[in-house]
Legacy VTK file of the C-alpha trace (Angstrom):
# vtk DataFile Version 3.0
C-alpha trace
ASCII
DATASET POLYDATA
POINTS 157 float
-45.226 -7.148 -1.037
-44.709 -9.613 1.718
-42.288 -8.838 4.371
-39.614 -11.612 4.531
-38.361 -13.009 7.887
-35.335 -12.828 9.592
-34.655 -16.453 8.534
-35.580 -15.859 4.940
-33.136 -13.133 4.931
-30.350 -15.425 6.272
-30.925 -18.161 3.778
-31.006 -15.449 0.666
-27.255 -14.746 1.831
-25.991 -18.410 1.072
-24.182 -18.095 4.431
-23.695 -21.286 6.885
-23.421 -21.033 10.292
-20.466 -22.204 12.535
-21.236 -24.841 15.163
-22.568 -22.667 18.491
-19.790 -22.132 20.378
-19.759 -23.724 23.956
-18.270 -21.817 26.719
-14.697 -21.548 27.518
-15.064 -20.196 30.978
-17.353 -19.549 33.795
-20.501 -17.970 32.041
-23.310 -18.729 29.563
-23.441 -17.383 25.970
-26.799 -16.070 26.045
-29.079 -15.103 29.000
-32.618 -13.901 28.298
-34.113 -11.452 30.392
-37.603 -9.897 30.085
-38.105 -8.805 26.593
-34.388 -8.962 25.981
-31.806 -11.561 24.848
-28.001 -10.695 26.169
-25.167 -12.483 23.965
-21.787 -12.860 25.621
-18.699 -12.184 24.041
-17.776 -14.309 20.853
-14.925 -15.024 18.692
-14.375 -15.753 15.382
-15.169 -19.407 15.197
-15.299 -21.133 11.938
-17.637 -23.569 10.336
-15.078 -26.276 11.177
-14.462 -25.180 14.584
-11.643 -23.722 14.233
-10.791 -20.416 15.154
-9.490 -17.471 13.087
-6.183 -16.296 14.873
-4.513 -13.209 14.358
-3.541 -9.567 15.145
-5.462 -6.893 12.713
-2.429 -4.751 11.605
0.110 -7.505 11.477
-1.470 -10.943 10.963
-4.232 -9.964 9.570
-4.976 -6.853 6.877
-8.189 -4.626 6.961
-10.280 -6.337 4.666
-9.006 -9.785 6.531
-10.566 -8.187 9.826
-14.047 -7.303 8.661
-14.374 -11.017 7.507
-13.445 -12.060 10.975
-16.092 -10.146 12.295
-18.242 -10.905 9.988
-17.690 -14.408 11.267
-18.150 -13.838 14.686
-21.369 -12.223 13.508
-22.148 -15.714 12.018
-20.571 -17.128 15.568
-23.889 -14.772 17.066
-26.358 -16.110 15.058
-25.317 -20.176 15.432
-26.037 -18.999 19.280
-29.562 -17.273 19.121
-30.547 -20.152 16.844
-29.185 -22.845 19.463
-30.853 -20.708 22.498
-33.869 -19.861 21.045
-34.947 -21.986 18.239
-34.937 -18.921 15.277
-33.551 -16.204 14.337
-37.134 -15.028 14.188
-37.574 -14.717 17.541
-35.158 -11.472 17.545
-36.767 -8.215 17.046
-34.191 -5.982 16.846
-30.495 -5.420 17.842
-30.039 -2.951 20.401
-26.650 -2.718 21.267
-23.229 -4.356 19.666
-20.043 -4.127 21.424
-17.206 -4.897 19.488
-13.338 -5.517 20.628
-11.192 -5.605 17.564
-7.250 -7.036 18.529
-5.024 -4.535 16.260
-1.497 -3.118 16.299
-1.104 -0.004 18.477
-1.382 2.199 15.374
-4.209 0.547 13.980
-7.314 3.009 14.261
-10.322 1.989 12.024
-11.554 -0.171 14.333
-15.324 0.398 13.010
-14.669 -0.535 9.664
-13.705 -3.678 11.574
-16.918 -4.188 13.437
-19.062 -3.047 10.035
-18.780 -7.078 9.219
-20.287 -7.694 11.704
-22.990 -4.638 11.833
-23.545 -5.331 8.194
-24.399 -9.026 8.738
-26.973 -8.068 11.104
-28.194 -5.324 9.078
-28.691 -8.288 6.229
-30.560 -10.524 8.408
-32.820 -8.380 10.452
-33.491 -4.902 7.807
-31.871 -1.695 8.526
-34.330 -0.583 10.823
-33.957 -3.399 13.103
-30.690 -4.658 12.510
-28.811 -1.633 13.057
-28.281 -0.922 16.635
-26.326 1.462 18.883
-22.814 0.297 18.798
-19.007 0.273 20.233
-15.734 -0.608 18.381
-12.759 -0.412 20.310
-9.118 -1.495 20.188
-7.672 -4.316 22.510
-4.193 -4.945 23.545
-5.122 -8.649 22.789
-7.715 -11.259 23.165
-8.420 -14.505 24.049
-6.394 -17.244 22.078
-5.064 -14.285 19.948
-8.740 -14.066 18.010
-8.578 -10.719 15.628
-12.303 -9.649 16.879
-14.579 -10.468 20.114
-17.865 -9.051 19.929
-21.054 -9.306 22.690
-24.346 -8.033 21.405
-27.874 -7.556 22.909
-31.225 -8.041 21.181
-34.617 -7.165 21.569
-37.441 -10.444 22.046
-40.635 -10.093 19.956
-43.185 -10.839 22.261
LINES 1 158
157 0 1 2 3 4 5 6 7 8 9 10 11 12 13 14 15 16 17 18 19 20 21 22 23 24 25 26 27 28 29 30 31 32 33 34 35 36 37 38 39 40 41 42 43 44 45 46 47 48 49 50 51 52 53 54 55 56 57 58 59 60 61 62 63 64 65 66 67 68 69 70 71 72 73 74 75 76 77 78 79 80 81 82 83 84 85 86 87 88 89 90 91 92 93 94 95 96 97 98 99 100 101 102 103 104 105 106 107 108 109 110 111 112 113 114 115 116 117 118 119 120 121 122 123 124 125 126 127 128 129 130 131 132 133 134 135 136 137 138 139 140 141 142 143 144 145 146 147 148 149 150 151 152 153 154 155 156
């Protein structure tokens, strides 16, 4: 049986990408270096452009959160696509950092980041779409976004 690509894998989901987001400060969203591929943080922006606002724990409920960063997952994607043509081009994730804005006695923050993980996991196989990961609480983020996440990949060559 053939293997299917990354891009196949996307498509099967039915998903559509958000518009790449541009930068809202002093930095770029993706940087390649060597054989790897370094996303900057991202938020949870929408296929209309919009963003997803909230805090997890009071805005926003559990299942609410994993969506958002299942979007900002999505948010990832529009980015490698924009930078480097295909999703294709990724060999595997290596490392996902994710910042999840929650209540001060909210503490699954992995279950948060899992939308995201489990995206990835979708479009690139378990073996190389599960990385090593961190999912940590914020006091707040930027524009009062429920989840920021950065994320490196590995190039194939």
């Amino acid at each position: 049986m053939a293997k299917t690509s990354p891009e196949e894998n996307f498509a099967a989901l039915g998903l559509t990408l958000p518009p790449a987001p541009k930068p809202l400060g002093v930095y770029k969203p993706g940087l390649q270096v060597d054989h790897f591929y370094y996303v900057s943080g991202h938020g949870t922006v929408q296929t209309d452009g919009s963003l997803i606002i909230g805090r997890i724990g009071k805005d926003l409920d559990i299942e609410e959160g994993k969506l958002a960063a299942r979007q900002v997952g999505l948010a990832i994607l529009a980015t490698l696509k924009a930078q480097l043509g295909s999703l294709n081009r990724i060999k595997r994730v290596i490392k996902v950092l994710g910042m999840v804005n929650a209540t001060d006695d909210f503490l699954r923050h992995p279950y948060i980041i899992n939308g995201c993980s489990e995206l990835f996991a979708q479009v690139w196989g378990e073996e190389n779409g599960i990385g090593v990961r961190s999912a940590v609480g914020m006091g707040t983020l930027p524009d009062n976004i429920p989840v920021e996440i950065e994320a490196v990949f590995e190039l194939n060559d």
